[in-house]
N, CA, C and O atoms as a Tripos MOL2 file, in Angstrom:
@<TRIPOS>MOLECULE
protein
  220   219    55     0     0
PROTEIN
NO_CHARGES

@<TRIPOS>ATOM
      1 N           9.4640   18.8310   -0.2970 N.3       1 UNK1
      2 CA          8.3520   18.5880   -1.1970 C.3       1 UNK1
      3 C           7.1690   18.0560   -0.3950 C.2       1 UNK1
      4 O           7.4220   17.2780    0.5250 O.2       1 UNK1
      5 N           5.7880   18.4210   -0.6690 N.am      2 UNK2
      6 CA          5.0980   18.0630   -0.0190 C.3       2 UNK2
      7 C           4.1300   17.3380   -0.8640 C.2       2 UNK2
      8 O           4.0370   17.7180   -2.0310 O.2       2 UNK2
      9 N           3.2750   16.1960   -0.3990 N.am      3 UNK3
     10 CA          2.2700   15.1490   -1.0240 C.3       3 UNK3
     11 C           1.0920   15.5980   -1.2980 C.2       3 UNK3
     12 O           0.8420   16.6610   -0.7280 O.2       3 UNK3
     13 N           0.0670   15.0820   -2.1240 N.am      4 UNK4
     14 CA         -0.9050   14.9490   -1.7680 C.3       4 UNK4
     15 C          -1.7310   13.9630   -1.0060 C.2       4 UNK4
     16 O          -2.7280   14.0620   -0.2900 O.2       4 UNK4
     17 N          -0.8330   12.7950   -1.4780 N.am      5 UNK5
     18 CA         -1.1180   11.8830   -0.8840 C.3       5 UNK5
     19 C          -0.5350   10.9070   -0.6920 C.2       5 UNK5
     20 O          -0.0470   10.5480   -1.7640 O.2       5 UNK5
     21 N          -0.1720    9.9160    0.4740 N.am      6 UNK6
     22 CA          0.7440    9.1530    0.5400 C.3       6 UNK6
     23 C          -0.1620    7.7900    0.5970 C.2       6 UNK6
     24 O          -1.1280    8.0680    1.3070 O.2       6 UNK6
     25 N          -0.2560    6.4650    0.1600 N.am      7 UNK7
     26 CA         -0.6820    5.1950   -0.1190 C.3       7 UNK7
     27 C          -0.3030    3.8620    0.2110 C.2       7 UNK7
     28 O           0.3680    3.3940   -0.7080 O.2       7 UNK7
     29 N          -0.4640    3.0530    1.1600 N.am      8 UNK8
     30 CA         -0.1210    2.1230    0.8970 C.3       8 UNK8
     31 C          -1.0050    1.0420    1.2170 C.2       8 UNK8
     32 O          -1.9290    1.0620    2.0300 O.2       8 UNK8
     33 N          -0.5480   -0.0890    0.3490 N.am      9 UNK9
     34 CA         -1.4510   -0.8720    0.2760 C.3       9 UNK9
     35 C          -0.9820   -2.6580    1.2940 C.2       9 UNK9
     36 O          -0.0870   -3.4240    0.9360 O.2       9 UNK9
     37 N          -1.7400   -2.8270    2.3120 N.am     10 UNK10
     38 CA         -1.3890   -3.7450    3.0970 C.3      10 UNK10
     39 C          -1.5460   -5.3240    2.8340 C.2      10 UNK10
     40 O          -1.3640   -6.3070    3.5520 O.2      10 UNK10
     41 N          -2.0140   -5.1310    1.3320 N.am     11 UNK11
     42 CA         -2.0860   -6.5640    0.6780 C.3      11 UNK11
     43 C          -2.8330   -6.3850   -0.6890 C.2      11 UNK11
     44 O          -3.7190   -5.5660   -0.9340 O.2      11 UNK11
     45 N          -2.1360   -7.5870   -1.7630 N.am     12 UNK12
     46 CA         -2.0880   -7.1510   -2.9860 C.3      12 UNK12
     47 C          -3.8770   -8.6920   -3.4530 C.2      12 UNK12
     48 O          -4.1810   -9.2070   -4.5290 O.2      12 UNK12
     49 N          -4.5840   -8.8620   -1.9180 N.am     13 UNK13
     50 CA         -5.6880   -9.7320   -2.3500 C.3      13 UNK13
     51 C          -6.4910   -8.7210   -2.9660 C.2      13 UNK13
     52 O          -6.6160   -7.5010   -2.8590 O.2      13 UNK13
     53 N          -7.2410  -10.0970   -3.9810 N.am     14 UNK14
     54 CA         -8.5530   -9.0110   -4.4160 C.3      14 UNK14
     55 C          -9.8200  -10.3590   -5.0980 C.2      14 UNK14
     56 O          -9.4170  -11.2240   -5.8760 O.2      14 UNK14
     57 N         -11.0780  -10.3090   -4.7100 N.am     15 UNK15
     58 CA        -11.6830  -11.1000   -5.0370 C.3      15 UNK15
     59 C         -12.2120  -11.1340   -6.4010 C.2      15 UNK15
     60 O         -13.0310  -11.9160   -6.8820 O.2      15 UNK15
     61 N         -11.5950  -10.1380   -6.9430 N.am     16 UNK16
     62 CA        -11.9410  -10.1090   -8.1900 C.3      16 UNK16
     63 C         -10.8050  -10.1390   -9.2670 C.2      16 UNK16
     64 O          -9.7050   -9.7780   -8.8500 O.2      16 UNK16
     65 N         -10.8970  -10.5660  -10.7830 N.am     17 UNK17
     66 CA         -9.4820  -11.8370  -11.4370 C.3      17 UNK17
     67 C          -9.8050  -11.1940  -12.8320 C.2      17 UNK17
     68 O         -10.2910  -11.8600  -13.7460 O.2      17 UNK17
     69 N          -9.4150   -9.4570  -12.9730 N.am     18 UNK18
     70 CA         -9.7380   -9.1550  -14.1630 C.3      18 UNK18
     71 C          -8.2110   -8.9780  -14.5230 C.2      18 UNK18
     72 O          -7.2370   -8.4040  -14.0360 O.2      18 UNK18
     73 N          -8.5440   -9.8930  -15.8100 N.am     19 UNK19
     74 CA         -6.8700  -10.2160  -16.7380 C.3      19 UNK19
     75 C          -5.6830   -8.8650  -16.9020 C.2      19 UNK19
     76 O          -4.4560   -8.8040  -16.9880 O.2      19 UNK19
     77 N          -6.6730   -7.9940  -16.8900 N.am     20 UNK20
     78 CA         -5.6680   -7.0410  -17.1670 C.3      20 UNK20
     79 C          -4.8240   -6.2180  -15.8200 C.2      20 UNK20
     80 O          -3.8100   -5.5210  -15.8550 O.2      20 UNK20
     81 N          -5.7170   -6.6270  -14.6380 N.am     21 UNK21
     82 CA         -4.8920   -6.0100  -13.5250 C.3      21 UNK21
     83 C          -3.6670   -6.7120  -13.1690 C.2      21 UNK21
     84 O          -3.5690   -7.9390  -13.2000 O.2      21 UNK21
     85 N          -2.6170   -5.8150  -12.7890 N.am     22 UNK22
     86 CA         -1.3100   -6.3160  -12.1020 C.3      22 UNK22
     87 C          -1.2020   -7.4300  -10.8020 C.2      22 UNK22
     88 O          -0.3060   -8.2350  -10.5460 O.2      22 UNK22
     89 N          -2.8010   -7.0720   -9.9130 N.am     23 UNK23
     90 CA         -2.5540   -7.9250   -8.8020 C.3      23 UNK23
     91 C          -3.2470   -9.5190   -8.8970 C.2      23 UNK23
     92 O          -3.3550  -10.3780   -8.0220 O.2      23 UNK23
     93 N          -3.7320   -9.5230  -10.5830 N.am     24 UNK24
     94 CA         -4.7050  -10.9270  -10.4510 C.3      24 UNK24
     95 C          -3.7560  -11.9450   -9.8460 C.2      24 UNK24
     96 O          -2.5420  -11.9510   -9.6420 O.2      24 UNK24
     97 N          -4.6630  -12.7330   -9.6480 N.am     25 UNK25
     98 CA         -3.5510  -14.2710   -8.8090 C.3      25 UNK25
     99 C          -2.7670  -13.9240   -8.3590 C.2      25 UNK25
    100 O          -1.6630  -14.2420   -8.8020 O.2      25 UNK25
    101 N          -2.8670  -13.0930   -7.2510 N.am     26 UNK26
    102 CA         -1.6340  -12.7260   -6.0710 C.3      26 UNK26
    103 C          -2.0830  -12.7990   -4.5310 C.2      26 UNK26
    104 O          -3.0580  -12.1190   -4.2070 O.2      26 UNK26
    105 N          -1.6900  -13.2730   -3.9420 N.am     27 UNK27
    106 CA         -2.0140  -13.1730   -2.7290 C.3      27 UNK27
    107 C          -1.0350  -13.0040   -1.6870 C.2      27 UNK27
    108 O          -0.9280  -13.8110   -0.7640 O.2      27 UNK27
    109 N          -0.2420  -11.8680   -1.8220 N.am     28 UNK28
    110 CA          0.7670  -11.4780   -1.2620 C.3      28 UNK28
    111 C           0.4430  -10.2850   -0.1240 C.2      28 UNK28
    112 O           0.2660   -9.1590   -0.5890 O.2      28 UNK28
    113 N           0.3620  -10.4290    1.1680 N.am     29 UNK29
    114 CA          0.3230   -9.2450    2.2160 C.3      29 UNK29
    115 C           1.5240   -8.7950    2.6890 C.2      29 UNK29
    116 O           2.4110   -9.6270    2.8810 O.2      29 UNK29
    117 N           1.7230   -7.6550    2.9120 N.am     30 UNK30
    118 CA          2.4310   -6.7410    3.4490 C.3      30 UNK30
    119 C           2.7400   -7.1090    4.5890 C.2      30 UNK30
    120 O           1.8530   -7.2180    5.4350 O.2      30 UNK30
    121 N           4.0390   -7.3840    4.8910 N.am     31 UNK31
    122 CA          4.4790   -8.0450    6.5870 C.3      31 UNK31
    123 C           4.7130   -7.3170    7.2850 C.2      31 UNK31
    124 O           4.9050   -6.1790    6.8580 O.2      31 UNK31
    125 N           4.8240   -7.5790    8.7410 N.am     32 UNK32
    126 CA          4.4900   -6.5680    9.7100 C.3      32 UNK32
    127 C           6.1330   -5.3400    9.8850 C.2      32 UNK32
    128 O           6.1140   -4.2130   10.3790 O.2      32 UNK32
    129 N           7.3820   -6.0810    9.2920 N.am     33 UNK33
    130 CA          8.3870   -5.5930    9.5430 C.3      33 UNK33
    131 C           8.7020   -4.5530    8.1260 C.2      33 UNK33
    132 O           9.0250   -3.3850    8.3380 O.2      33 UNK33
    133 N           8.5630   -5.1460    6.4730 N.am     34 UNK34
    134 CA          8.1170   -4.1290    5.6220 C.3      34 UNK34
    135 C           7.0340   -2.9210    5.9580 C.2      34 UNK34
    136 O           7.1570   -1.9480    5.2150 O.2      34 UNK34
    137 N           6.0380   -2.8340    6.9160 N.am     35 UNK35
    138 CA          4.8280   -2.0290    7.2470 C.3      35 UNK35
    139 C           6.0220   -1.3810    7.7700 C.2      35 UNK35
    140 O           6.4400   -0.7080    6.8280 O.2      35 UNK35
    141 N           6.7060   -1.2420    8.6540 N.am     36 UNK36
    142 CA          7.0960   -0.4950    9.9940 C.3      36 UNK36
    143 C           8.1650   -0.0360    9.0440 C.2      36 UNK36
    144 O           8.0250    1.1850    9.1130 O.2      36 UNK36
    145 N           9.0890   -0.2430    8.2490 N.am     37 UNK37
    146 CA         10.0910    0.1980    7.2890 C.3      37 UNK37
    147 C           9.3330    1.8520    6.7740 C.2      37 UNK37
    148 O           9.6100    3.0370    6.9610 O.2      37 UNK37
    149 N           8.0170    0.8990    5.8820 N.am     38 UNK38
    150 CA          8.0640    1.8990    5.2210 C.3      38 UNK38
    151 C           6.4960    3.3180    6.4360 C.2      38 UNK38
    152 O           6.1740    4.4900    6.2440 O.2      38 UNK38
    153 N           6.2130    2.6640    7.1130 N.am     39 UNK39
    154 CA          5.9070    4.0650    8.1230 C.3      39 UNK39
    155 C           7.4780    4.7220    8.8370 C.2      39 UNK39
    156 O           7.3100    5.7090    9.5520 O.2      39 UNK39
    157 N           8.7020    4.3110    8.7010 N.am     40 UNK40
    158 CA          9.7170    4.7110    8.7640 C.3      40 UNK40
    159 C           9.9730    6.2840    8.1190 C.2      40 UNK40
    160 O          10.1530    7.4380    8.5080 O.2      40 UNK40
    161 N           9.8590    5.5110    6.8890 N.am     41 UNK41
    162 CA          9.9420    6.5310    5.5250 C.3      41 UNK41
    163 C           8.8140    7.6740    5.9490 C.2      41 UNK41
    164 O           9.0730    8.8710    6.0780 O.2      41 UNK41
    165 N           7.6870    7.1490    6.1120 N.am     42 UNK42
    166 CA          6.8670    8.3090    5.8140 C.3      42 UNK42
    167 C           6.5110    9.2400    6.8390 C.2      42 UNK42
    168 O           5.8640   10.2850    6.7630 O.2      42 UNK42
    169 N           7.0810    8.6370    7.8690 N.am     43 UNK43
    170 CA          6.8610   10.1160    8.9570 C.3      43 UNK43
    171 C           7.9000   10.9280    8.6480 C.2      43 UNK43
    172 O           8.1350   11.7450    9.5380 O.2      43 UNK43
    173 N           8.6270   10.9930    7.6650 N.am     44 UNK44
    174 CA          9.7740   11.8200    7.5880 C.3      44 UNK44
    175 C           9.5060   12.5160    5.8830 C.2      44 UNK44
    176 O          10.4310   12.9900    5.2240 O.2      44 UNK44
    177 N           8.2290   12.4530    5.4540 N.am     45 UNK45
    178 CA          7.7760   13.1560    4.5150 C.3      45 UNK45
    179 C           6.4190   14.3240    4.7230 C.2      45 UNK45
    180 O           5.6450   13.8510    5.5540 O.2      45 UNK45
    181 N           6.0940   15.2340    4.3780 N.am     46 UNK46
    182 CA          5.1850   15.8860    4.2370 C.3      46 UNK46
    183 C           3.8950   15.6390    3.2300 C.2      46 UNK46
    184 O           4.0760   15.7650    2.0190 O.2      46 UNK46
    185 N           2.5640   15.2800    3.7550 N.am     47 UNK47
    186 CA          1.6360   15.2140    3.3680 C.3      47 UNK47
    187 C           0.1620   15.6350    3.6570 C.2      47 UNK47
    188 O           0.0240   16.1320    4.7750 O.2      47 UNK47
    189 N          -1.2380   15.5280    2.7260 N.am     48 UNK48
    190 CA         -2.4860   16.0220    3.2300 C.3      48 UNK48
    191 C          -2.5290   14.9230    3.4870 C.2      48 UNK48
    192 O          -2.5690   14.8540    4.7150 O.2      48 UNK48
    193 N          -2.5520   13.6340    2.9130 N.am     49 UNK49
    194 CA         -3.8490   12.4940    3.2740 C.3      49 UNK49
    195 C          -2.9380   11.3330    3.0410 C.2      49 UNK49
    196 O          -2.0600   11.2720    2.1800 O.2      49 UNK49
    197 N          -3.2020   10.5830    3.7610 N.am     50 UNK50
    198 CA         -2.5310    8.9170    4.1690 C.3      50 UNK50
    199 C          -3.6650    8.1670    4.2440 C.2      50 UNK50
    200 O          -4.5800    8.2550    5.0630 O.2      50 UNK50
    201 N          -3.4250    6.7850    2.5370 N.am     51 UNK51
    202 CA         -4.8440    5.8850    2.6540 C.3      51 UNK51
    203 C          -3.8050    4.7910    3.1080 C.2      51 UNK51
    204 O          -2.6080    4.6880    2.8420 O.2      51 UNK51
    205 N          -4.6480    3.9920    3.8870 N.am     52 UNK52
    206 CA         -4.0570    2.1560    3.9730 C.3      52 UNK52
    207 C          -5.7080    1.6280    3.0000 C.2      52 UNK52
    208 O          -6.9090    1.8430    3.1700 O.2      52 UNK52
    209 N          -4.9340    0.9200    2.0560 N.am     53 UNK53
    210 CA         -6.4470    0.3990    1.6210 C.3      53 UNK53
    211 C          -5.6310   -1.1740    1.1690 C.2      53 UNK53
    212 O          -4.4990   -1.3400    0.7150 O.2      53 UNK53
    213 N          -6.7290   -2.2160    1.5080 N.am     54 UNK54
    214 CA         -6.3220   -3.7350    1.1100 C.3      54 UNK54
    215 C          -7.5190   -4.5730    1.5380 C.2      54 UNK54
    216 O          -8.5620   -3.9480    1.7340 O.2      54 UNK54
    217 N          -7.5290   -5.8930    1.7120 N.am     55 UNK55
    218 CA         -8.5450   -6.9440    1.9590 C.3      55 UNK55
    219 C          -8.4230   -7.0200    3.3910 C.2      55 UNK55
    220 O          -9.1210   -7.8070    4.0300 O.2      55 UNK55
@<TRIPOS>BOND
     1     1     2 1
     2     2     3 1
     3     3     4 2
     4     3     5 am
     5     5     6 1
     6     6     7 1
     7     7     8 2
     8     7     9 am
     9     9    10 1
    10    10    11 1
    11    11    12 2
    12    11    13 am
    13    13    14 1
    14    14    15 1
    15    15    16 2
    16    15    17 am
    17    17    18 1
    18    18    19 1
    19    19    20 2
    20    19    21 am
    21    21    22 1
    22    22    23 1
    23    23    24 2
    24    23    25 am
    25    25    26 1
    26    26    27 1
    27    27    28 2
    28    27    29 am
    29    29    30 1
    30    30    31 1
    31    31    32 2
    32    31    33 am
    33    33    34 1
    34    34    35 1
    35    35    36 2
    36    35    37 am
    37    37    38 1
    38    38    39 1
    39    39    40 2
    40    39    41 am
    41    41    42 1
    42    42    43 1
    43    43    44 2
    44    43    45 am
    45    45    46 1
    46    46    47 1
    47    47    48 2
    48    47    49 am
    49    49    50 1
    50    50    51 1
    51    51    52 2
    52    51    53 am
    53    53    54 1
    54    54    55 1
    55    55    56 2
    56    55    57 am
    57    57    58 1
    58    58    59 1
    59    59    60 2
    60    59    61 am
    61    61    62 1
    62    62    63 1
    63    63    64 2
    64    63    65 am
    65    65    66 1
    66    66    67 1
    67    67    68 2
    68    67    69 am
    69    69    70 1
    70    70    71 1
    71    71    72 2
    72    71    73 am
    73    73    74 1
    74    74    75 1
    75    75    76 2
    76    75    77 am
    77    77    78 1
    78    78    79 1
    79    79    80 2
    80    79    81 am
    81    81    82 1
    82    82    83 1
    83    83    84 2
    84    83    85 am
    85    85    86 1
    86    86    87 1
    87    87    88 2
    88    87    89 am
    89    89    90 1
    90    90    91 1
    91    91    92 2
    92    91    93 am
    93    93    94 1
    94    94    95 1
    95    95    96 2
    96    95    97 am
    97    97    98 1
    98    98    99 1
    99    99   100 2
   100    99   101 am
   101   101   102 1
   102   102   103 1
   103   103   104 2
   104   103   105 am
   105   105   106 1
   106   106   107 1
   107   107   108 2
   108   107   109 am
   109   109   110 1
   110   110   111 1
   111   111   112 2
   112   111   113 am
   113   113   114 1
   114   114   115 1
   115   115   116 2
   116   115   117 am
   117   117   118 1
   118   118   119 1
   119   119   120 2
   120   119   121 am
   121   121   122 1
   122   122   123 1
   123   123   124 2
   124   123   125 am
   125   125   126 1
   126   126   127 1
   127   127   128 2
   128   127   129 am
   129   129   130 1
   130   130   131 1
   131   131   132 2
   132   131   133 am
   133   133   134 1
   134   134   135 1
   135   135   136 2
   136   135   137 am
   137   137   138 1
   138   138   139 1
   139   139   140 2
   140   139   141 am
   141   141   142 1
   142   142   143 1
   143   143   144 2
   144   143   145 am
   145   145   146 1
   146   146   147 1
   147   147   148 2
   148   147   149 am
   149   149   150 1
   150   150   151 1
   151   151   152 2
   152   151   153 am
   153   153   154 1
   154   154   155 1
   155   155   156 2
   156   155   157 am
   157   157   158 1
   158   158   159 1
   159   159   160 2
   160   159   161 am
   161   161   162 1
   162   162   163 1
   163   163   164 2
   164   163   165 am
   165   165   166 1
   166   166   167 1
   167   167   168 2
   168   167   169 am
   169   169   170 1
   170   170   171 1
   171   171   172 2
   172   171   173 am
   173   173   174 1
   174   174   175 1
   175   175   176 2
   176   175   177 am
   177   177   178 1
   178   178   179 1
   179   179   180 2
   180   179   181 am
   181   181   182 1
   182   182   183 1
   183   183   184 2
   184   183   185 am
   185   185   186 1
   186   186   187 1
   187   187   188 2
   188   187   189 am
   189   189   190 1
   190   190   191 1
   191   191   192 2
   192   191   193 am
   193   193   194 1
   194   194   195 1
   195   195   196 2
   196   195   197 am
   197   197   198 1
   198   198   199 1
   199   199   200 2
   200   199   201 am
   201   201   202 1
   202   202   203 1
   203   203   204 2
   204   203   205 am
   205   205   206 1
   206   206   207 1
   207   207   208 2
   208   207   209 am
   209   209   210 1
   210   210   211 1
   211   211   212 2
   212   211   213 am
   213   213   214 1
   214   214   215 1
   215   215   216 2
   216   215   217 am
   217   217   218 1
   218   218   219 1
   219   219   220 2
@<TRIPOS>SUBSTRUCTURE
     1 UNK1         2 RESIDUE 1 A UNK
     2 UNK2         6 RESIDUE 1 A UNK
     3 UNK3        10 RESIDUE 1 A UNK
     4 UNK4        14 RESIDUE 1 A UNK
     5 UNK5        18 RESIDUE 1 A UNK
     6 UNK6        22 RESIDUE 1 A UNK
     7 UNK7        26 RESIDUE 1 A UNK
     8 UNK8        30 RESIDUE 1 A UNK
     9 UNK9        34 RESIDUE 1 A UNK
    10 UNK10       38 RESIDUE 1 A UNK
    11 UNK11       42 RESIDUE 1 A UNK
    12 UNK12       46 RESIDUE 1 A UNK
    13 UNK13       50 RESIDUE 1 A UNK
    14 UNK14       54 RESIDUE 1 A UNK
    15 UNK15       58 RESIDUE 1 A UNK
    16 UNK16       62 RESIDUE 1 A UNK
    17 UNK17       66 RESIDUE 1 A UNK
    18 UNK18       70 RESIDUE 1 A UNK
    19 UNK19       74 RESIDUE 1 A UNK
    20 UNK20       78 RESIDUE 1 A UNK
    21 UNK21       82 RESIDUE 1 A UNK
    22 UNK22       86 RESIDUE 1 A UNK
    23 UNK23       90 RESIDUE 1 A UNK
    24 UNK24       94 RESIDUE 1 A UNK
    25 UNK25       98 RESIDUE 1 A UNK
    26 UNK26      102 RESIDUE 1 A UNK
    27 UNK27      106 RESIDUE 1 A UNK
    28 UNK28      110 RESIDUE 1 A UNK
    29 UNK29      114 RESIDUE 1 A UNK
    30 UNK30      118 RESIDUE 1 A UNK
    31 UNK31      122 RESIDUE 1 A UNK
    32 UNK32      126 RESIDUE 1 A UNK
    33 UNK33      130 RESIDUE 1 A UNK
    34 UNK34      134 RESIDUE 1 A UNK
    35 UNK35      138 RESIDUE 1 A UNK
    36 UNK36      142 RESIDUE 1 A UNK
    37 UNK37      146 RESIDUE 1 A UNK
    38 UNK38      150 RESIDUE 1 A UNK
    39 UNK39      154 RESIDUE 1 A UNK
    40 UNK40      158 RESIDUE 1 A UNK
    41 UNK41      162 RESIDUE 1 A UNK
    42 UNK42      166 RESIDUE 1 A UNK
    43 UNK43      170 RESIDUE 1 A UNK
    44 UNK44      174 RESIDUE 1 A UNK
    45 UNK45      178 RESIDUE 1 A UNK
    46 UNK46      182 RESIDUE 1 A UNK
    47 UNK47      186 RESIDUE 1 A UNK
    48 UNK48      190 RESIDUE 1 A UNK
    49 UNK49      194 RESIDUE 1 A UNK
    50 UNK50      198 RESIDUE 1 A UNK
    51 UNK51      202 RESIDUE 1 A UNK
    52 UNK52      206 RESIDUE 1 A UNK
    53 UNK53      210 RESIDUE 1 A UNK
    54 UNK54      214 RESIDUE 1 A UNK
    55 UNK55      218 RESIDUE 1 A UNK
């Protein structure tokens, strides 16, 4: 199966605290040994486009 796009996000900050998003009041980053897990995973999938997007 192939992607369109594969995503991940290297931290769940955000300077902005709208009630209805999932990440308000979180300040949780992506550690360096979860990162390397999941680029594990994904060189072993087919895709067009790979975002890293975070603070």
């Amino acid at each position: 199966m192939k992607y369109d796009v594969v995503k991940v996000k290297i931290t769940n900050r955000c300077n902005r605290s709208c009630s209805f998003c999932v990440f308000n009041n979180n300040d949780k980053d992506l550690d360096v040994k979860e990162f390397k897990r999941m680029t594990d995973i994904i060189k072993n999938i087919e895709f067009e486009k790979f975002h890293i997007n975070g603070r």
